[in-house]
C-alpha positions in Angstrom: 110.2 118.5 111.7 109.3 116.6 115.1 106.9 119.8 115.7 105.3 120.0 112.0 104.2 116.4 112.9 102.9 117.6 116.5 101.0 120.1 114.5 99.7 118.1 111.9 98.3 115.2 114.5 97.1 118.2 116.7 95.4 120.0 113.5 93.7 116.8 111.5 93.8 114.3 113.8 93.2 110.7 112.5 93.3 112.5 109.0 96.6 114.0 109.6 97.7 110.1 110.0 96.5 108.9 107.0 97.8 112.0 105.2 101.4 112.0 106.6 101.5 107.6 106.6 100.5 107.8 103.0 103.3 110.7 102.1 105.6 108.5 104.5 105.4 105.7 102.0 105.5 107.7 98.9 108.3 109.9 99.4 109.6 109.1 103.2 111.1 113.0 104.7 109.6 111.1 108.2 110.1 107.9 109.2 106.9 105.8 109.8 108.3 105.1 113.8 108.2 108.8 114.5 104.3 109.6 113.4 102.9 106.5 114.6 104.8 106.6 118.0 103.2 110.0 118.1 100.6 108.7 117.7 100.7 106.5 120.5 101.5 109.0 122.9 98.8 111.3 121.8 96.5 107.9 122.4 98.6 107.9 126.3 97.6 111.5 126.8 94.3 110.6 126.1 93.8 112.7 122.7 93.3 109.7 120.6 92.3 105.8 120.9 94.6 103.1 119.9 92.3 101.3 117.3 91.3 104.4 115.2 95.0 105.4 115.2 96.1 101.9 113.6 93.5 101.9 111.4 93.9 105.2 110.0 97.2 104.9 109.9 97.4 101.0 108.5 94.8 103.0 105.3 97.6 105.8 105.1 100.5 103.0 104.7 98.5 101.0 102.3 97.5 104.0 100.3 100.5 104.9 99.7 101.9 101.3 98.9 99.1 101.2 96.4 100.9 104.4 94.5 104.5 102.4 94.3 101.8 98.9 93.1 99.9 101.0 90.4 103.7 102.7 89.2 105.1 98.7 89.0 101.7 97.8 87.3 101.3 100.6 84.5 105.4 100.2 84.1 106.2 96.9 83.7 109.7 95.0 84.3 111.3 95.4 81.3 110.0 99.2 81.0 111.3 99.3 84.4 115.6 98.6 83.7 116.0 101.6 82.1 114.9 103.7 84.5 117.0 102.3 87.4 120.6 101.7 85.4 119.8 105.5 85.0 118.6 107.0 88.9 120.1 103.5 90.3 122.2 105.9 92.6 119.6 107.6 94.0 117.2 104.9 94.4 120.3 103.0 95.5 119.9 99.6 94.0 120.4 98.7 90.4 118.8 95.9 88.1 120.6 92.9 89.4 118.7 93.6 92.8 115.3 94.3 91.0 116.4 91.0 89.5 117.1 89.2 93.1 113.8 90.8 94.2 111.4 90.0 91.6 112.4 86.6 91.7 112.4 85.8 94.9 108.9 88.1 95.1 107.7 85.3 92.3 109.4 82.3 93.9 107.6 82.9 97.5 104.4 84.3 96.4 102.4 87.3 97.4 103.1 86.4 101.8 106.4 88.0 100.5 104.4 91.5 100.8 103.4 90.5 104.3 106.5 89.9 105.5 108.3 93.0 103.9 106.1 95.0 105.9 108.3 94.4 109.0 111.5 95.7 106.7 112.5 99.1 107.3 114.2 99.2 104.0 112.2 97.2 101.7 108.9 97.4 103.3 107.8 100.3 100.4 109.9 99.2 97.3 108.3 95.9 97.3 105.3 97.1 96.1 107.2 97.8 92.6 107.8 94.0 92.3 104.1 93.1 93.1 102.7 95.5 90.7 105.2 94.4 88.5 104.2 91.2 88.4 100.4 91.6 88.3 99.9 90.2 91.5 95.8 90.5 91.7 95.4 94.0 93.8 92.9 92.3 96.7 96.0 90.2 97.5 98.0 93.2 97.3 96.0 95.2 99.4 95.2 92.4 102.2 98.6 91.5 102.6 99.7 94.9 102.7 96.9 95.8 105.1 97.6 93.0 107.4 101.1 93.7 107.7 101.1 97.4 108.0 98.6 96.8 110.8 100.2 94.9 113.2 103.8 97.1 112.3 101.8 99.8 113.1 99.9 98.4 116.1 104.0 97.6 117.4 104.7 101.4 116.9 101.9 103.0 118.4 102.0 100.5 121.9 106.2 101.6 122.4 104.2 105.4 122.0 102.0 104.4 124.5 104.3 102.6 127.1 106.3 106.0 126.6 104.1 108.2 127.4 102.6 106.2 130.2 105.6 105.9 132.1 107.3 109.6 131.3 105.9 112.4 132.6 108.3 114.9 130.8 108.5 113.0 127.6 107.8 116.0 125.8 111.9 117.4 126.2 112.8 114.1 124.6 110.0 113.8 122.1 111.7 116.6 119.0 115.3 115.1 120.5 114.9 111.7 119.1 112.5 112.7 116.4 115.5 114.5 115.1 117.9 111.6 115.4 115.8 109.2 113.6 115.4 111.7 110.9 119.3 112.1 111.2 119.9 108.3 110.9 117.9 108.0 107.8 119.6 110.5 105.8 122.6 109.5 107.0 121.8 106.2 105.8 121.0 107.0 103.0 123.6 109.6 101.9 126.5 106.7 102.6 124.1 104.3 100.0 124.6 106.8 97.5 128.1 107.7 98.1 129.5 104.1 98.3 126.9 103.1 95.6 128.8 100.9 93.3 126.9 100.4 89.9 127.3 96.6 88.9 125.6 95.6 85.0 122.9 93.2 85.1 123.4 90.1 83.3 
């Protein structure tokens, strides 16, 4: 998988960002770290340059947060209960965190989007909450873009200090590609397995 991203950088460049940070955020097979820390070793190697890397890759990440806003928007949070006491394993939540989320998103106001950026595991679900509850879309999409940005500006330097300082990164590169992809699903398999279902009230 660590090469098909390799590929893809190599093949569209700054469009192959966008393209896989968007997909990333829609439906995540690769974790954000991996493409934008390719990214910034591509950038080290002298193939790309650091600020059109975050910026295409900050548009990806808020495009594809702007799918999860528009789905929260067109759905609504009462349209929304049904559908998670039914694939509430698979998402791996059910409605009494929707409930913790969406008022606590409403409590705090929209800086909650901001700071969810920095969340590995919220950082895309939050979205739902802010369409949800019509937060106005500039908002949505400055906050997002602001956070995603320097997230992404975090990832693509720890690319570029790796591939500044290790010459034969490359037999480590698919290695740990591989055990971030690993982590996640095992992650996430666990979530489902000890998922408990708990009614809201």
């Amino acid at each position: 998988m660590t090469d098909l991203v390799v590929q893809w950088i190599a093949w569209g460049g700054y469009l192959g960002i966008f393209l896989l940070m968007a997909l990333e955020n829609i439906f995540p097979p690769i974790p954000s770290e991996v493409i934008m820390g390719l990214g910034g070793i591509a950038v080290a190697r002298g193939q790309m340059d650091m600020v059109p890397l975050v910026v295409w890759g900050t548009a990806g990440t808020t495009a594809g947060n702007l799918f999860w806003y528009e789905i929260g928007r067109r759905m609504g949070y009462a349209r929304f209960r049904p559908f998670v006491e039914r694939h509430g394993r698979w998402l791996t939540l059910d409605w009494e965190d929707v409930e913790r989320i969406h008022t606590y998103f409403q409590r705090q106001g929209g800086w909650v989007v901001f700071v969810f950026r920095f969340m590995p595991t919220f950082r895309t679900m939050i979205s739902l909450p802010a369409g949800m509850t019509a937060m106005p879309l500039w908002r949505f999409l400055l906050w997002t873009f602001l956070g995603s940005a320097i997230w992404n500006v975090i990832l693509g330097g720890a690319g570029y200090y790796l591939g500044t300082r290790f010459a034969a990164l490359d037999r480590y590169v698919a290695p740990v590609g591989i055990v971030l992809m690993a982590a996640a699903v095992i992650v996430y398999v666990y979530r489902v397995v000890t998922w408990h279902y708990r009614r809201g009230h």
